[in-house]
C-alpha positions, -999 to +999 in steps of 0.1 A: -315+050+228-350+064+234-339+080+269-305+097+249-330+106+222-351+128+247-320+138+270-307+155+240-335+168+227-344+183+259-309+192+265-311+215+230-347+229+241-331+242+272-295+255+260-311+270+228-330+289+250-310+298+277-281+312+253-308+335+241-320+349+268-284+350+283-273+370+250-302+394+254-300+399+290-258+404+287-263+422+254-237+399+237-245+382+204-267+353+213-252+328+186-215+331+202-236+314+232-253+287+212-217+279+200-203+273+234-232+260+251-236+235+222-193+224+224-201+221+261-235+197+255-212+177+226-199+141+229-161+159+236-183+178+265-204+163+288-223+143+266-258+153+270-259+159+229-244+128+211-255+141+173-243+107+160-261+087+179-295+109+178-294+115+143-273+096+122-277+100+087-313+123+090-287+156+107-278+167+074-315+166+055-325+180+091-306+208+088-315+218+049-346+215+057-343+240+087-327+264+064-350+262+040-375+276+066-354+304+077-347+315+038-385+319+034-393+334+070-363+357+057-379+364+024-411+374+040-395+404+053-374+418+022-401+447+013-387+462-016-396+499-006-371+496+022-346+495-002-351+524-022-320+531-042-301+505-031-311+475-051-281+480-074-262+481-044-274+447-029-276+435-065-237+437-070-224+420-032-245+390-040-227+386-077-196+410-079-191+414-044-195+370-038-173+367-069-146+388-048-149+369-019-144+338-031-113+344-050-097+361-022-106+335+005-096+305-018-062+325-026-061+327+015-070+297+023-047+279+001-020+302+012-023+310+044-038+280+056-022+254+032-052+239+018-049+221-019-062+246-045-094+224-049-104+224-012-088+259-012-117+269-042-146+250-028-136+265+015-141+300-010-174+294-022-189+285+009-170+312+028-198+340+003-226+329+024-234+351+051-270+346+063-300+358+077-289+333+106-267+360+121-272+392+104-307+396+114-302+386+152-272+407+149-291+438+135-314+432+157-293+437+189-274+471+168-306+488+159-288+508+130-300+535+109-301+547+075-297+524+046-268+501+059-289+477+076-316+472+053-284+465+026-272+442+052-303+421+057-312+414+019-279+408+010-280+381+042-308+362+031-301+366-009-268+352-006-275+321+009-290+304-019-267+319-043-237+310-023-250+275-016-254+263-055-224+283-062-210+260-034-226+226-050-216+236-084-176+241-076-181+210-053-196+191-084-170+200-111-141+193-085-157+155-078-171+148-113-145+170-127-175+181-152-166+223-154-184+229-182-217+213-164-214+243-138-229+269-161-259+245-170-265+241-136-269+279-130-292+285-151-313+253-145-313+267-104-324+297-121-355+283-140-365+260-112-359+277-082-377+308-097-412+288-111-413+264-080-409+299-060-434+321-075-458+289-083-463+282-044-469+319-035-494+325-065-513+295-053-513+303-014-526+341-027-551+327-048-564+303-016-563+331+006-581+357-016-609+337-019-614+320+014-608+284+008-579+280+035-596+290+076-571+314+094-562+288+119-542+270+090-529+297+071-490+297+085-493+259+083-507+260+048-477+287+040-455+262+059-463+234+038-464+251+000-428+269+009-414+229+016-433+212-018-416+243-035-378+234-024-385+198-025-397+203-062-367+224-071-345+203-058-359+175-077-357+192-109-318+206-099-299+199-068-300+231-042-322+253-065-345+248-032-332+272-014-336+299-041-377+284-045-381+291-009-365+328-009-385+334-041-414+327-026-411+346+005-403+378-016-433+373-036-457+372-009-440+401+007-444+426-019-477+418-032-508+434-020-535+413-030-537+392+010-527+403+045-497+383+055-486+400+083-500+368+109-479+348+085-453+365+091-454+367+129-451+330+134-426+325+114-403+349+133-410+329+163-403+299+142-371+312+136-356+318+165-362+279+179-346+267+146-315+292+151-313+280+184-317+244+177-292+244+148-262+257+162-268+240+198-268+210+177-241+218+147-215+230+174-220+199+197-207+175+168-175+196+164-141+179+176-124+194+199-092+182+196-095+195+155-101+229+166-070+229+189-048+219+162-063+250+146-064+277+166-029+293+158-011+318+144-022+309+108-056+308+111-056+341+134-040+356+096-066+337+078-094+352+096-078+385+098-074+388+060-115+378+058-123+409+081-099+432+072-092+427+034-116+403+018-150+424+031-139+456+030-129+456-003-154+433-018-178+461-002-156+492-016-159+479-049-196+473-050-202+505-042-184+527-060-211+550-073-220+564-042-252+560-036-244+543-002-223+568+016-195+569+034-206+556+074-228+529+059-203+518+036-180+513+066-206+496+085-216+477+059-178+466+055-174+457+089-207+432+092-204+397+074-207+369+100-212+334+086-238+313+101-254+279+096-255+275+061-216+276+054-216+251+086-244+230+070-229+230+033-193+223+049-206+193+069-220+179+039-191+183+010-161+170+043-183+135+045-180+133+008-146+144+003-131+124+028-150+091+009-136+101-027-098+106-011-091+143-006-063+154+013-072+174+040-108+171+037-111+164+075-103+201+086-127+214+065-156+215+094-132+224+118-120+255+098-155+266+090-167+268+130-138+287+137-144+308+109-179+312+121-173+314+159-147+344+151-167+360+128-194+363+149-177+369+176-154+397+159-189+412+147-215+410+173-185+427+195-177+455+171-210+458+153-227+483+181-198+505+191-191+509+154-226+522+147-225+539+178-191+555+166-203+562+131-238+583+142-257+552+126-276+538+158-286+557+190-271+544+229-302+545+243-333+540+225-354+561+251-377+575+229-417+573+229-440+564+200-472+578+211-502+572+198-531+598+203-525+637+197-551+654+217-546+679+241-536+655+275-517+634+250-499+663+232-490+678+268-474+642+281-453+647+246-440+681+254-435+673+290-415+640+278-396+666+252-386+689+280-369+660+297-350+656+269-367+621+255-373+619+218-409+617+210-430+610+181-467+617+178-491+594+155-524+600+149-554+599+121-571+628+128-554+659+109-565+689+129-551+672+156-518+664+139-519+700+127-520+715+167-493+689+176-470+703+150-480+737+159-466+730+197-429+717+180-438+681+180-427+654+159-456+644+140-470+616+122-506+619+098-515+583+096-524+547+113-496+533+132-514+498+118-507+504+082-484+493+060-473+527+047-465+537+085-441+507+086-423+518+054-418+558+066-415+553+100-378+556+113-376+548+149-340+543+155-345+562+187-376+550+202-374+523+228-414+527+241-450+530+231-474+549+250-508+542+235-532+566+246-562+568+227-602+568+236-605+531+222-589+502+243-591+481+212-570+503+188-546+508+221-541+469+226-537+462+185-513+493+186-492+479+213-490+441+194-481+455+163-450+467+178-444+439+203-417+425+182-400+461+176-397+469+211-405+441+233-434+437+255-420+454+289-420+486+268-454+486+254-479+505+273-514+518+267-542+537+290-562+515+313-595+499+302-625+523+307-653+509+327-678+487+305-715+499+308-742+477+310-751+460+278-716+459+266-688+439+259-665+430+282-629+447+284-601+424+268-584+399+284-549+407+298-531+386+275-546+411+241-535+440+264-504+457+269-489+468+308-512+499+320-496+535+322-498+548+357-520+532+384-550+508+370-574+539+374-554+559+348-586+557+322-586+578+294-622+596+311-603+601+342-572+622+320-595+639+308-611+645+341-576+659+355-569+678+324-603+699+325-600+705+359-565+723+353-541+698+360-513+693+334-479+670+329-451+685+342-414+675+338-391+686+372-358+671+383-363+660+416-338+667+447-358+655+474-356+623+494-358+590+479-395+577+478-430+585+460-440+591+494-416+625+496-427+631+460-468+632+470-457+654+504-446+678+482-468+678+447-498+665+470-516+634+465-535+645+434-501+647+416-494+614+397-463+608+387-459+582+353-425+583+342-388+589+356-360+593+336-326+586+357-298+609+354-277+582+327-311+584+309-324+552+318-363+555+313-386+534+338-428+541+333-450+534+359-473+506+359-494+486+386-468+460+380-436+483+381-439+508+414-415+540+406-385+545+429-376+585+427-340+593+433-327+622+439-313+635+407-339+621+386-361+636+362-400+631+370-426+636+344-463+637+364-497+652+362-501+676+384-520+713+395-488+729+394-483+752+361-464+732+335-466+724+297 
């Protein structure tokens, strides 16, 4: 028992993570690959993931739990600024726009699909849910502008804990056949899930604001409050939990009293273990032999009429007054993937169904991972080129975010600009802002660290940071506070100046990010280059192949930092990444020759 226990849990470790970085590296969506891995791992697979026999009855309290954490890592990122005039918009797809959906996928399911009307009804309710689960991973991996996303990702984690009471409630008045009960029980998930919400955040504010918890604790002390606050909701009203934990996350989100951004980072990390974990495991205790007997022309209609009716007009209706406009509306109509809570809330009400008689209860897990594993798949497949289509996310975020604007910096901008790379330029000091704008640069006036930055910035088209500033400190917290936005590969900053005598020693590698051109690149040494003449040029290179034929020509003092290939693939040279020049390419180096 103890040897399938850790076989299985090892098994889930290593498939979890291996679908994700298979998604990332294949650019498919990463949860289709935690579906199949996990079938594969299942007791109707090879066996390495017997759920049964690992978890028995805890799976199920396991798996709220889980989702618990993800609502309130999921709340932690709904700022309400991002939103800006579309609030009203969100606020009607999480009550009109749910209220659509499950009418029209109970009339499907009970029609198309030939469920009873009360399995029919309750398959509707859980079929509102969408979740952060796989719109966020999904959004992610798309990248899309304007408002569409943002609607997307609060209306993802908002709707879970609404469509998950709405789900208990039907699933309660169908059971106990007590109807009039249902609207008691809204409102009492209402009161509870709101005060145990906001009570928990007040008091981890408070603790924070004056001290009394040590910053080694504070996620864990976060951690803990979020899970007394569902546990105490849920005590007081079954599945108001999920609505204390999402409460809470908003709360500390938008207030401005603490700093909550550490918080924040480990619970993104957080969540991507628990995604990975919970569909491994969720798809290994699905039967195979029930989702043969369903995959047919039937349920191909069913899901068809949940893509191409139910969403889109649920969607069209909701926004009606215009204020989301006509590409986002489409890509907004064409994005609802359901994830782990519909799987999680199905599991649940099938076992319970099946004990009090149903008919037909037994498909009802079978028909929700289908409905999710096409979703998803439908989505994550159609999601980009959509966007792509629709002018509402860029094919090759090449850009640079470059932080610095004096003179060497604002001549690598232009010389990155005549290559035909977008570029924006961030810095604090105004004059220097002012000059940069002068030359036809994107500018920025402010600290790339700040929250404000985070609200106005748009970077739909940036893929890289170049952090070029005096400081190595400000370069290396630069370069983290974007780590998550584009990846560490992508991150790069001058290298360390030498330390004089008396002071501290340079930061360690792992506070740094990768160095821009060879490790004696310092900021002094640009500088040096730049006063003596030298200045970034950008020339398309028909030469041989080989730095080697670039030096003979340029001469050795010309350095060469960045090459953009003719597809406008960008690679930037590092002491861990040697450039290869191709003919064809575009070369963007310092150099004595006259240039920008």
């Amino acid at each position: 028992m103890n040897d399938t226990f850790v076989i299985g849990i090892v098994s889930v470790a290593v498939l979890g993570g291996s679908a994700q970085w298979l998604g990332w590296r294949l650019k498919l969506p990463s949860i289709l690959l935690l579906l199949i891995f996990g079938m594969l791992a299942g007791p109707d697979g090879v066996g390495l993931i017997p759920t049964e026999a690992m978890f028995g009855d805890l799976l199920l309290p396991l798996v709220a739990i889980a989702v618990a954490i993800l609502l309130f890592e999921g709340g932690l990122t709904l700022h309400l600024p991002e939103l800006g005039d579309q609030l009203r918009v969100v606020g009607r797809l999480v009550t009109l726009g749910a209220a659509i959906t499950w009418g029209l996928s109970a009339l499907a399911a009970h029609y198309v699909l030939g469920l009873s009307w009360p399995l029919a009804i309750l398959i509707g309710s859980i079929l509102t849910v969408t979740g952060p689960t796989v719109v966020i991973p999904l959004l992610r991996q798309i990248r899309p502008t304007g408002p569409g996303g943002a609607v997307l990702k609060w209306e993802g984690i908002l709707i879970d804990p609404i469509g998950a009471v709405l789900a208990v409630l039907v699933f309660e008045a169908l059971v106990d056949g007590a109807f009039a009960s249902a609207f008691v029980g809204i409102g009492k998930t209402i009161v509870f899930g709101s005060l145990f919400g906001l009570l928990p955040a007040f008091l981890l504010v408070l603790c924070l604001q004056r001290y009394w918890i040590p910053d080694h604790l504070h996620s864990a002390s976060a951690l803990a409050l979020a899970l007394l606050g569902y546990a105490l909701a849920n005590g007081f009203q079954h599945e108001s939990g999920l609505l204390a934990v999402t409460v809470m996350g908003v709360a500390l989100a938008n207030q401005d009293r603490v700093d909550i951004t550490h918080i924040t980072e480990f619970k993104e990390n957080l969540q991507i273990l628990i995604i990975s974990a919970l569909f491994v495991v969720l798809a290994a205790g699905v039967e195979w032999s029930a989702l043969a007997a369903l995959i047919n022309l039937r349920f191909a209609l069913f899901l068809a009429i949940l893509v191409l009716l139910v969403r889109p007009l649920a969607v069209s209706l909701c926004t009606l007054d215009g204020r989301l406009k006509g590409p986002d509306r489409l890509f907004v109509s064409a994005m609802a993937p359901r994830g782990v809570v519909a799987a999680a809330v199905t599991a649940v009400f099938a076992l319970r169904l099946e004990e009090e008689g149903f008919a037909g209860a037994e498909q009802l897990v079978p028909i929700m991972f289908l409905v999710i594993a096409g979703s998803v798949a439908i989505y994550g497949l159609i999601g980009r080129p959509l966007a792509l289509r629709l002018g509402l996310a860029e094919r090759n975020p090449n850009g640079f975010l470059i932080i610095g604007a004096h003179p060497f910096a604002r001549g690598l901008a232009q010389a990155l600009q005549e290559a035909g790379l977008p570029i924006l330029v961030v810095d604090t000091n105004p004059g220097l802002v002012r000059l940069a704008s002068q030359r036809g640069l994107p500018v920025y006036h402010g600290s790339v660290l700040s929250d404000q930055a985070a609200q106005d910035l748009d970077l739909p088209v940036i893929g890289n940071l170049l952090a070029l500033t005096a400081n190595d400190e400000v370069n290396a917290l630069s370069a983290r506070h974007y780590v998550h936005l584009f990846g560490r590969q992508n991150l790069f900053q001058l290298a360390p100046g030498r330390v004089s005598q008396g002071e501290s020693s340079e930061l360690s590698p792992g506070l740094r990010a990768r160095v821009l051109g060879a490790a004696g690149l310092t900021y002094e040494e640009l500088q040096r280059r730049y006063a003596s003449g030298q200045r970034f040029i950008s020339k398309r290179w028909t030469g041989e192949v080989g730095v080697g034929a670039w030096a003979r020509e340029h001469g050795e003092e010309a350095v060469p930092l960045i090459v953009v290939r003719p597809n406008g693939a960008v690679i930037v040279g590092s002491p861990g990444q040697v450039l290869e020049i191709k003919s064809g390419d575009t070369v963007i180096a310092m150099s004595a020759e006259p240039g920008s």
